[in-house]
N, C-alpha and C positions, 0 to 999 in steps of 0.2 A: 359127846355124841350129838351130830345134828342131824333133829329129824326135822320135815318138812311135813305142816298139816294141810289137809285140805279138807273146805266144807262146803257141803253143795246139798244141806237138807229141805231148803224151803225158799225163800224168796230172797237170802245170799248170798253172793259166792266171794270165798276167802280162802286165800293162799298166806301159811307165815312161816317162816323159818324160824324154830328154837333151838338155843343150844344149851344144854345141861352145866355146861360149863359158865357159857357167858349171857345163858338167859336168850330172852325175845331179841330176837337180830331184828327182823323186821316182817309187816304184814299188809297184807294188800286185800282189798273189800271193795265189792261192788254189791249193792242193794237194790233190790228193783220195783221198789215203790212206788215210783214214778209210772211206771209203766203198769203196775196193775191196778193203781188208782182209778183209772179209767172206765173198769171193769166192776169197783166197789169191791176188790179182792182179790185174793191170790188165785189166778189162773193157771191150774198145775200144768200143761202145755207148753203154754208161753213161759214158764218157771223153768222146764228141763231145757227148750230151746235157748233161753239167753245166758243157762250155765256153759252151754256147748261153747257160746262164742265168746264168754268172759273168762273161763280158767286160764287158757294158755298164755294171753297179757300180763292176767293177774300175777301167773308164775312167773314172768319174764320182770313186773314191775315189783316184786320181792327179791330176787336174786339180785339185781342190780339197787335194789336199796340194803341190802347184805351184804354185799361186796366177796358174796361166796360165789360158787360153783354148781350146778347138778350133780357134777362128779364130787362134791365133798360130802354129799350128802350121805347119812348112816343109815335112815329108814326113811318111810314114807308112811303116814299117820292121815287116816279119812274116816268123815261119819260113815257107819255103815247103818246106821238109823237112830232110834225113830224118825219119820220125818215121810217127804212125799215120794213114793216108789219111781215115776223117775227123775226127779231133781237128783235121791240119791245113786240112782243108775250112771248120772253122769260123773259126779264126782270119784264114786267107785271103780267105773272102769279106766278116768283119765289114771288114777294113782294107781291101779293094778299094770294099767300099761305102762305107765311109766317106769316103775317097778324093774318089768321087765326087760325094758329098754337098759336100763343104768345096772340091770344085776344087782336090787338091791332091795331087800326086806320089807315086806308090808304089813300094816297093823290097823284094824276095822278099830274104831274106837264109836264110844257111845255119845250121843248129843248132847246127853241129858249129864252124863259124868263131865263133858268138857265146861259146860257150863258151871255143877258145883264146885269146879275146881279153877276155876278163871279169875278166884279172888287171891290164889297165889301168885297172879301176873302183877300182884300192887304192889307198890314202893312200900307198902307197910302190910306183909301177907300173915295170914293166922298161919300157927301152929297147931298138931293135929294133936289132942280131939277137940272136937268142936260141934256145933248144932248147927246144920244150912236150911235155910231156910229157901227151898228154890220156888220163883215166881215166875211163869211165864207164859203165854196164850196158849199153851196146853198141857201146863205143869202147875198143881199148887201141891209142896209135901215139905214136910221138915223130916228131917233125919240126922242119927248122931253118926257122925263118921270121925273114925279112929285112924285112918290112914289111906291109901291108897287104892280101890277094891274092897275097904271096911265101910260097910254102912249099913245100918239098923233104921227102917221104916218106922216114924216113931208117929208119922200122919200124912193123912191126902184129901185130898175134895174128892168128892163120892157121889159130883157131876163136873157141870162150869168152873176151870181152873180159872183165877184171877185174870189173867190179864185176858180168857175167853169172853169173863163178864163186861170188863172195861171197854173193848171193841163190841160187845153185841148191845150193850147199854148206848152206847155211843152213836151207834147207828139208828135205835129208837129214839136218840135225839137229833136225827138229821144232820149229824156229823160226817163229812166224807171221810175214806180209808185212807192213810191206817186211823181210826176214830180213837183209840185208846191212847194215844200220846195229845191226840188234842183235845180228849174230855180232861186229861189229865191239866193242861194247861187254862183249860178253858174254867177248871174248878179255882183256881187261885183267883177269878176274878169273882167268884161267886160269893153267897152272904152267909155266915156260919148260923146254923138253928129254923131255918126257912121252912125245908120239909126235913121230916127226921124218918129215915129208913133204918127198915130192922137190921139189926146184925144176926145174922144166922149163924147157930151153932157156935156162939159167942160161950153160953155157959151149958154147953154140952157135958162136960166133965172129962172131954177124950181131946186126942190133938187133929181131930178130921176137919174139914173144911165143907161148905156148902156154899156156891156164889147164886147156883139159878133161881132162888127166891128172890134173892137181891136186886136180879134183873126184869124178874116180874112186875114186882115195887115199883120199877121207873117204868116201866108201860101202864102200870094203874095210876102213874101222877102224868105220864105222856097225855093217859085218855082221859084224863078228868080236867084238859086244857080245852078239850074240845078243836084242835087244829091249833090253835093259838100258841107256838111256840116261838116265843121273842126269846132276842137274847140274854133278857133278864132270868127270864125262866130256867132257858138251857145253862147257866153259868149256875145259877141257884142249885140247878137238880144235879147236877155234875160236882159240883161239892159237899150236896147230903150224901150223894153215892160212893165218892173218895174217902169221906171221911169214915162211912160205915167197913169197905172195904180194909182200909186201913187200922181202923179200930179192932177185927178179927184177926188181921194176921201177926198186929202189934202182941196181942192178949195170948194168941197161942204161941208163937214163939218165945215168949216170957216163960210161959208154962212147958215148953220144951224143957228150956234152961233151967230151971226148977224140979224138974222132975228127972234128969239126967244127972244134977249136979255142976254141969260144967258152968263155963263166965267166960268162951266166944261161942258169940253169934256170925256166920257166916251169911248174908245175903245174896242168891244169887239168880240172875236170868232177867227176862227184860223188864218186867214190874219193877224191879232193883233198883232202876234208875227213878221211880217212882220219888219227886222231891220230899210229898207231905211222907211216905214211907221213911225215907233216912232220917227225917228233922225227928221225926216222932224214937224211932228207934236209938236217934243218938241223946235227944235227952231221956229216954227210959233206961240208958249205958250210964249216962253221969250219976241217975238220981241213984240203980242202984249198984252200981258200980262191977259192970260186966263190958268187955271189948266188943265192939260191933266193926265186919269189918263188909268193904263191899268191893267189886269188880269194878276197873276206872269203867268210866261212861260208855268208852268206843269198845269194852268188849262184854257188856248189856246184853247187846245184841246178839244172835250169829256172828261168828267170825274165827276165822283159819287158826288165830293164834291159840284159841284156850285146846283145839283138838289138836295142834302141833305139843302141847303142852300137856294136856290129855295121857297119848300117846309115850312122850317120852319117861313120862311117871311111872304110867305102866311098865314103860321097858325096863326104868331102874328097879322097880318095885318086884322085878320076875318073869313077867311075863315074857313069852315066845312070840319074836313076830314070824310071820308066814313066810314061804317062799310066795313071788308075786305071780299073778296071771288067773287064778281060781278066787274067783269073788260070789256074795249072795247079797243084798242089800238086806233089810230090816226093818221094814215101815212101822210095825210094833216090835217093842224090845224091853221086855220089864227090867229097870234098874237092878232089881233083883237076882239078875242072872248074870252081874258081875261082880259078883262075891271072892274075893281070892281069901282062900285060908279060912 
């Protein structure tokens, strides 16, 4: 079966071909960072206009790195949310249209599922069950999932997902957009034990999360420079804030695995690509000897191939795709409402 995903929730757009048989054929991604950098964010306007005019390449420069056809095509796999109502208006109506154009199946699939499941696109993929740990600028949750549509909320932030703190912390350090890949970078220049920020909900006793204390802390160490923010400072305060970050989600998802019983850890979403996150996670897998496993680098991100992937799951796993042409997007969409079985 070759389905064809496409994502267009936020400030990506990604077209990939999967085939059940032979795996990731190929995938095609355009980002537009560049473009709303300028802005200091994601301009949701300018977002749905430059999906308009990057899909149809997109899918021209996947089919030809496939070496497939439209007409080989078995379904057609799109976010239909969460994400921004119309970045996903355009990716929804390209693939409902298209749909109908080739006479062929359509399947809404969720962002938030493509992402926990983007770590079986690795050369070394977990086996189901497992604990995911999803990280991303508007997702912090661990959950045990047993297979396909199986998943048990085992914890969330109950504000600032992680990587909402990393970008909002980032910006109170006069870091331009996107700021959370460069506080990230900008922390390994920094000096370990300088300022020490609290870890929130560290010994809670439960598997929730809480990041917007943490982001308070670096406005209370921002104002107590008085304007004076050298790049000694910003490298310093962006590694007390990594490491506390890191140190919460290190703690709980140990306590995931502990309290479920199982020994893999799935990481997943774009905190994932997070360096001091994996280093810390893979020596907490040697010492006590649990699999940790994560999603290559290039699909962190957004991108077409985890909801071509997504998708085709689904179809093995049961599910019904649609007849194409009737779509609704989904800007909120609780994971929890794709429970199969």
């Amino acid at each position: 079966m070759l389905v064809l995903g496409v994502e267009s929730s936020c400030d990506e757009t990604g077209i990939a071909l999967y085939d059940t048989e032979g795996g990731l054929l190929s995938h095609a991604l355009h980002s537009q960072v560049a473009m709303h950098a300028e802005y200091g964010g994601v301009v949701p306007e300018l977002a749905s206009r430059d999906h308009i005019r990057r899909v149809v390449p997109l899918l021209r420069e996947a089919l030809g790195a496939s070496g497939r056809r439209l007409a080989d095509v078995d379904a057609i796999a799109y976010t239909q949310g969460p994400g921004l109502a119309g970045a996903l208006l355009v990716g929804c109506a390209f693939a409902e249209a298209l749909g109908v154009a080739l006479g062929k199946p359509t399947l809404p699939v969720h962002h938030l599922e493509g992402h926990l499941l983007s770590p079986l696109l690795s050369s070394r993929p977990p086996t189901f069950p497992f604990v995911a740990l999803l990280v991303s600028g508007g997702h912090t949750q661990l959950m045990r999932v047993t297979g396909v549509g199986r998943y048990e909320l085992l914890g969330e932030t109950l504000d600032d997902a992680a990587g909402e703190a990393f970008d909002k912390s980032a910006k109170l350090l006069g870091l331009p957009y996107p700021g959370g890949a460069l506080l990230s970078r900008l922390a390994d220049q920094g000096r370990p034990g300088v300022y020490e920020l609290p870890r929130p909900m560290l010994h809670s006793g439960d598997l929730n999360f809480s990041f917007s204390g943490l982001k308070t802390a670096v406005l209370t160490l921002v104002r107590e420079q008085g304007g004076n923010l050298d790049e000694a400072f910003k490298a310093d305060a962006a590694r007390a804030f990594q490491e506390a970050i890191v140190d919460v989600l290190v703690k709980k998802a140990l306590k995931a695995l502990k309290q479920t019983g199982l020994n893999q850890l799935v990481v997943a979403g774009g905190v994932g690509a997070n360096r001091q996150l994996r280093e810390r996670l893979d020596s907490e897998a040697r010492r006590k000897r649990f699999q940790v496993y994560y999603p290559e680098l290039e699909f962190c991100t957004d991108n077409g191939a985890m909801i071509a992937l997504a998708g085709a799951l689904r179809l093995q796993a049961g599910s019904q795709p649609k007849a194409a042409g009737e779509f609704a997007v989904r800007p909120r969409w609780p994971l929890a409402d794709l429970m199969i079985g």
